[in-house]
N, C-alpha and C positions, 0 to 999 in steps of 0.2 A: 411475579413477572406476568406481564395480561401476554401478547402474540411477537413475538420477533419478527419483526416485516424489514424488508430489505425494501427502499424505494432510491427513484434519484432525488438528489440534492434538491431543497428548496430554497429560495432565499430567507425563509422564515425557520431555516432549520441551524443555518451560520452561528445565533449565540449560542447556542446547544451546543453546536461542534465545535466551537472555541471552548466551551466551560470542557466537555471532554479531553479536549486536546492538553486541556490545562492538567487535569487529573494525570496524563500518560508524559508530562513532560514533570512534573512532579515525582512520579513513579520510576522514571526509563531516561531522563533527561532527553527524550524524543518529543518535537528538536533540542537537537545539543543545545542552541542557543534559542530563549522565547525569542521571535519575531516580534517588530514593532508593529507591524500591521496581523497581527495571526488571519484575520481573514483572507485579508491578499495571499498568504502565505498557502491558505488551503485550495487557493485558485489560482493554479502556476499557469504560465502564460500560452501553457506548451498541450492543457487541460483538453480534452473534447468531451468526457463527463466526469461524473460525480454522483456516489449511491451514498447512502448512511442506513444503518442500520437502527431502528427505532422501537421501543417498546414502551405503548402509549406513546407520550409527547415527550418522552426522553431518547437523547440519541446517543447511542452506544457503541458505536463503531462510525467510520468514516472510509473510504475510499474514492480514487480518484483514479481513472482512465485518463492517459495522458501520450503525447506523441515522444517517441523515445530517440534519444542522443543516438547518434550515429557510433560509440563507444559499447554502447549494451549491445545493437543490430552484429556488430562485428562481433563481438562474444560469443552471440548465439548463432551465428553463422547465417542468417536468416537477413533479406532486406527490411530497409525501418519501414516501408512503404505495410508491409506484411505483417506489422507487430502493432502492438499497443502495449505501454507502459503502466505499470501498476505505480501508483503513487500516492503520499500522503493517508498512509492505508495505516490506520490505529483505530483499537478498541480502546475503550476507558476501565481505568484500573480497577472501577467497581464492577464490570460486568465482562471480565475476565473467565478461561475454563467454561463458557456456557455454549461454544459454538457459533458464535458472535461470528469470529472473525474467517471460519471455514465457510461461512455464509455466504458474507463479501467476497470471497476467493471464488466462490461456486457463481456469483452474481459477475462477475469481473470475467471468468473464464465464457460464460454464455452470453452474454453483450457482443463482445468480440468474437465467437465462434459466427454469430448470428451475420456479423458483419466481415465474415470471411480472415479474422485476425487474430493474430498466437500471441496473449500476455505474457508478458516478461516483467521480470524487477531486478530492483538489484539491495542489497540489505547489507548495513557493516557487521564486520566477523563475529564483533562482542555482542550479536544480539543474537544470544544463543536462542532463546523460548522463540523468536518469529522464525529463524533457520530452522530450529524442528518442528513446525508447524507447516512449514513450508516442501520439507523432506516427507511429512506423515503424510501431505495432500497428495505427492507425488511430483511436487515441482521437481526438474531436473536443474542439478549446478551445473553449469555449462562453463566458468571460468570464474577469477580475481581479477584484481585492481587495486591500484592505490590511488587513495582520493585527495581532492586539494583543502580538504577540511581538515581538523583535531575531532578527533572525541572526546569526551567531559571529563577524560581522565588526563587529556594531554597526550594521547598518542594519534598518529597520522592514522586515518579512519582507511582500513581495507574493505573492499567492498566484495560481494559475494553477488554472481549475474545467476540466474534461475530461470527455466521455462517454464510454462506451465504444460500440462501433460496432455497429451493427444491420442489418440489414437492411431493417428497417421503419420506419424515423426513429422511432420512438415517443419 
């Protein structure tokens, strides 16, 4: 491994984060269903950034800053004006357990502190390893949900809403 650099998104970095994304849907079936477009897919409409995680000219993690549902805002008790939404947030199944993805969390939480705003996400139940990744950081659960998806085993997808940690409860 040459330096783990956390940068934003390039357009010259999308075939990398598609081959990754391929690896973790492969592994996780995250997303439950390949997308016909997976680029479009890593650029939801709702986006205001996008970091990847990069060692050398391979890209190892991915996440997305994004404006969040009025459904999370209510969970967290918090206005959406006030929030920023974590999304489309995967490491690749070969560069898993290296800190990869505390990275991005650490990258996602200082973007938005910078800009005055408390990330939030939201994660289904079955995805036990990103729930305790997310508990070890310190996110707080803040509430469930039931979602309008299936998961890949055929059961309606519950969702799990998380803050990220502050110092100031805000």
């Amino acid at each position: 491994m040459n330096k783990l650099t956390i940068r934003p998104r390039a357009d010259d970095h999308m075939r990398a984060c598609v081959q990754a994304l391929a690896t973790v849907h492969a592994a996780d079936r995250y997303p439950v269903d390949w997308p016909v477009d997976p680029e479009g897919w890593l650029t939801p409409r709702s986006m205001l950034d996008a970091w990847v995680a990069v060692d050398g000219s391979a890209v190892l993690g991915h996440l997305v800053l994004a404006r969040p549902g009025e459904a999370l805002a209510i969970a967290v008790g918090l206005p959406s004006q006030r929030l920023v939404s974590v999304a489309r947030f995967f490491v690749s199944a070969g560069a898993r357990r290296r800190g990869v993805a505390a990275r991005l969390l650490d990258k996602a939480i200082e973007v938005a502190a910078a800009d005055g705003l408390r990330p939030v996400l939201e994660v289904e139940a079955g995805a036990t390893a990103a729930i305790n990744l997310y508990e070890r950081a310190g996110w707080r659960y803040v509430g469930s949900s039931v979602a309008d998806w299936m998961t890949a085993d055929g059961r309606v997808a519950q969702m799990r809403s998380y803050v990220a940690p502050s110092g100031d409860q805000t």
